[in-house]
C-alpha positions in Angstrom: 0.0 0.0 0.0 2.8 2.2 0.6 4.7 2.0 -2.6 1.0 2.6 -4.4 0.5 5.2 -2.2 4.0 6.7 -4.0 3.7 5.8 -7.3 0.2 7.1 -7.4 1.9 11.0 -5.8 4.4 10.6 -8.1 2.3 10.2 -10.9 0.0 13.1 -10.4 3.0 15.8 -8.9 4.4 14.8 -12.0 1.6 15.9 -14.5 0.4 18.8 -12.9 4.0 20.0 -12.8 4.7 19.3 -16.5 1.1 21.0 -17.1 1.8 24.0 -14.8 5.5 24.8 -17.3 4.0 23.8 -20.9 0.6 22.1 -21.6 0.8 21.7 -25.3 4.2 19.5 -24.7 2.4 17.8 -21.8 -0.2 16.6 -24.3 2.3 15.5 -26.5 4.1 13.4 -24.1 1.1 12.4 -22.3 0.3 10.5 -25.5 3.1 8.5 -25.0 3.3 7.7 -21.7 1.2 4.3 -22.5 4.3 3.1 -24.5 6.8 3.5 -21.8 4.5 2.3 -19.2 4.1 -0.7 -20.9 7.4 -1.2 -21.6 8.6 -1.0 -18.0 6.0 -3.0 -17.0 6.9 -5.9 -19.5 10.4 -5.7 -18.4 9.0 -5.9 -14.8 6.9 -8.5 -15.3 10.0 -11.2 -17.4 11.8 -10.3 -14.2 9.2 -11.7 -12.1 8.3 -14.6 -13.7 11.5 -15.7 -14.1 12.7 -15.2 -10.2 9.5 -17.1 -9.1 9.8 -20.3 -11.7 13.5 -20.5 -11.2 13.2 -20.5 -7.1 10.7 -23.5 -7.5 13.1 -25.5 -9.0 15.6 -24.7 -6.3 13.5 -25.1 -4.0 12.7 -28.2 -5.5 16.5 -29.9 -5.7 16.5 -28.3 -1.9 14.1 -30.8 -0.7 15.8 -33.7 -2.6 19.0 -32.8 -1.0 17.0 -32.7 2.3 15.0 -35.7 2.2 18.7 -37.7 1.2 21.1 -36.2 4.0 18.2 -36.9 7.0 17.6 -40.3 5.8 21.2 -41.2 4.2 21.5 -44.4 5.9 18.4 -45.5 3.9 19.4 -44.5 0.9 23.2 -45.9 1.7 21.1 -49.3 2.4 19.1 -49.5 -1.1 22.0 -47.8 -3.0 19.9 -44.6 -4.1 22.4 -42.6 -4.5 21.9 -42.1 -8.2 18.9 -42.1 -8.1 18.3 -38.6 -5.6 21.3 -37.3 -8.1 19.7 -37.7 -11.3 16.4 -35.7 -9.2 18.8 -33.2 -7.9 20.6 -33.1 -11.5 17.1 -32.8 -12.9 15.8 -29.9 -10.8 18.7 -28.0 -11.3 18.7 -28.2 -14.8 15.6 -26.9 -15.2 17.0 -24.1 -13.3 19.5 -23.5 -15.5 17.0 -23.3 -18.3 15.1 -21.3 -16.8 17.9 -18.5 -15.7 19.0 -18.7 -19.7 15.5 -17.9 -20.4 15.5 -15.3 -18.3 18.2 -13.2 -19.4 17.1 -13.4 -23.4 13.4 -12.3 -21.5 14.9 -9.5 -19.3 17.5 -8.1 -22.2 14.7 -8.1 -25.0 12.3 -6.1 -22.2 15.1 -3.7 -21.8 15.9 -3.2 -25.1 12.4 -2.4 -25.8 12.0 0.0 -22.6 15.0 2.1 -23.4 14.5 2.1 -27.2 10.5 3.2 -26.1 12.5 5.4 -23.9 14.7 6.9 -26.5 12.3 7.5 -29.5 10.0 9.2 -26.8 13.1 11.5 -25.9 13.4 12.2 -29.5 9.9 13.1 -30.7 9.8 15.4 -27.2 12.9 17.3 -28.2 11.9 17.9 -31.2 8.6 19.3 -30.3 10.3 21.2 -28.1 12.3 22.5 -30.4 9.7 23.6 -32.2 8.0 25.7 -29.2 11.1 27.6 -28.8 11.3 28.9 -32.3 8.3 29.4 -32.0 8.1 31.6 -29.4 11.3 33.1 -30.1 9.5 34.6 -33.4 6.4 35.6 -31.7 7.2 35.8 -28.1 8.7 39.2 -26.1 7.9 38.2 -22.8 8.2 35.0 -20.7 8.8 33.1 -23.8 9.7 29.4 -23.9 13.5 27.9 -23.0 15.3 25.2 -23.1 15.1 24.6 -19.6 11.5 24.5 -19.3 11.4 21.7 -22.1 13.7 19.9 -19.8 11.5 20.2 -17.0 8.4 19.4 -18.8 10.1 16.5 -20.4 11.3 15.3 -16.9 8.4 15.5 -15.2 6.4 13.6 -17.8 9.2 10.8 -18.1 9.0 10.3 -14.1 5.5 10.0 -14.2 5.8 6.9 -17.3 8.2 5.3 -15.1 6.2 5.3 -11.4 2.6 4.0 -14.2 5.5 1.0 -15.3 6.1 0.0 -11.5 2.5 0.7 -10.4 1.4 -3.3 -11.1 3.3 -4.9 -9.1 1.3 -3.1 -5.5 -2.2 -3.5 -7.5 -1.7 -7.5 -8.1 -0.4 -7.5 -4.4 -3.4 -5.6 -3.1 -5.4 -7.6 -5.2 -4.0 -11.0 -4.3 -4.6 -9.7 -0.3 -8.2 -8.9 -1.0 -9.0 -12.7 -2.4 -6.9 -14.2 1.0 -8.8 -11.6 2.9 -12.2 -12.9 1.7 -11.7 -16.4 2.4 -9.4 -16.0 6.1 -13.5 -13.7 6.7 -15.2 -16.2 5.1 -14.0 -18.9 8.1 -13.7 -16.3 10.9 -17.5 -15.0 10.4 -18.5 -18.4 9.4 -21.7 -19.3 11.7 -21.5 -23.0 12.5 -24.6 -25.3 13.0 -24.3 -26.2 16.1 -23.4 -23.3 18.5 -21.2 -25.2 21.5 -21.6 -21.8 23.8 -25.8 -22.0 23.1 -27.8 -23.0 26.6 -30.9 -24.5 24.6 -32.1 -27.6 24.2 -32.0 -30.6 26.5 -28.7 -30.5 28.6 -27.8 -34.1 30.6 -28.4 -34.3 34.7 -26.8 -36.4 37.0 -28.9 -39.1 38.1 -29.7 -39.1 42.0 -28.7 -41.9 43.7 -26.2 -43.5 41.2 -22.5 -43.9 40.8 -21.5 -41.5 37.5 -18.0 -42.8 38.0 -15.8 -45.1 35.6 -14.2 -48.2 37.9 -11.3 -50.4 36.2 -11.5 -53.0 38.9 -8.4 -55.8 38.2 -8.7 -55.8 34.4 -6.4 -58.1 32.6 -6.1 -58.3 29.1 -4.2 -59.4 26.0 -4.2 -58.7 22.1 -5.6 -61.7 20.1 -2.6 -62.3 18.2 -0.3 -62.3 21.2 -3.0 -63.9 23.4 0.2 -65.2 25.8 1.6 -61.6 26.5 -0.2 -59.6 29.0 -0.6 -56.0 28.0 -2.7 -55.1 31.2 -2.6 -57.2 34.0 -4.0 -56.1 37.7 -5.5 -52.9 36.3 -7.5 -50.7 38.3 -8.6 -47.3 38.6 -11.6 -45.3 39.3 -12.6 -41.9 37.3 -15.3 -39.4 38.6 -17.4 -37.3 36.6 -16.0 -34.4 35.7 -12.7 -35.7 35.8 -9.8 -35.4 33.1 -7.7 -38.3 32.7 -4.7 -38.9 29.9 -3.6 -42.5 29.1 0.1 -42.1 28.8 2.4 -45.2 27.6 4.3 -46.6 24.7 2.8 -48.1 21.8 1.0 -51.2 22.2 0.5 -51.0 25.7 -3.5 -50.8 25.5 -4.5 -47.1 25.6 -7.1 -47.1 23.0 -8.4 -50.2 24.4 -9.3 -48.7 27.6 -10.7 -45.8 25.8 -13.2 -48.4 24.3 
């Protein structure tokens, strides 16, 4: 928001400077700020793409090289090694690729900014040149000069270069407002059944009974090991209201009590 916030300034301080010096320039440049815009943001954009597709791929051949060193003795065992190299190889080719594709993307977007760039500096010169002779025939007082062309020309160029960069915060702001819409879409989310509600039927101790759970001596074993005890001698009482945690290694019947 901030750099949009800038570019936006930029943008306007720009025009209404260039306006305030010389508006029949203005107009003329104004006509052409489109092309440069475009241009930077093409150059912009190749950039980009390029960064994002090539760190996949490194990230990529980062999580081969992970996955191998933590479980190296595995792969040592069934003699992998070739096998997370010609993945690593693989990724990092692709890399490679990509980076080559890159630079023929970013040097043909910069070409075609700065020549954009230059035939714009050329067409404003020469209108500008025109102005001042111009004037310089007609004129007696305040007349047109060289260094108001320059300003106008400026102004007008710095403007074309802060509508080239402006994308970049308007996809981000946009790509915020679709995570915003779906991070409000769970938060104000009204569920079916409302756990803090007090209707409806709620459950009542019964008078006069026990509304404890008793273990009393329990001994089991699993069917397949049916001459190992897992629990022998068990007992235990829980009261209502009570929190208990079964704690213990695997296979030592905590989901079996839980049943």
């Amino acid at each position: 928001m901030g750099e949009l916030t800038q570019f936006v300034a930029q943008i306007v301080s720009c025009i209404v400077v260039a306006f305030y010096f010389e508006w029949r320039l203005t107009l003329l440049l104004l006509g052409t700020m489109p092309i440069m815009g475009v241009a930077g943001a093409f150059m912009i954009s190749a950039i980009n793409t390029a960064q994002n597709q090539s760190m996949e791929q490194y990230s990529a051949a980062g999580g081969v090289v992970n996955e191998c060193l933590h479980s190296i003795r595995t792969v040592t065992s069934l003699n992998a090694q070739r096998h997370f190299l010609r993945q690593y190889r693989g990724y990092i080719s692709e890399a490679m690729r990509i980076g080559i594709a890159k630079g023929l993307k970013v040097g043909f977007a910069t070409g075609c900014m700065f020549g954009a760039y230059l035939c714009v500096y050329a067409l404003g010169f020469w209108f500008g040149g025109y102005l001042i002779s111009e004037d310089l025939r007609h004129c007696s007082d305040n007349c047109l000069t060289g260094g108001t062309v320059i300003t106008v020309f400026l102004s007008v160029t710095i403007a074309s270069e802060a509508l080239g960069q402006i994308s970049p915060p308007l996809l981000g702001i946009s790509a915020a407002r679709v995570a915003v819409k779906h991070v409000l879409g769970v938060v104000q989310r009204v569920p079916q059944i409302d756990c803090m509600s007090s209707e409806g039927l709620r459950l009542r101790a019964h008078e006069g009974r026990s509304s404890s759970i008793a273990f009393c001596d329990v001994s089991f074993a699993y069917p397949a090991r049916k001459e190992v005890l897992v629990s022998k001698g068990l007992s235990f009482q829980i009261e209502a209201g009570e929190t208990v945690a079964f704690v213990g290694p695997s296979g030592s019947g905590k989901v079996r009590c839980g049943r």
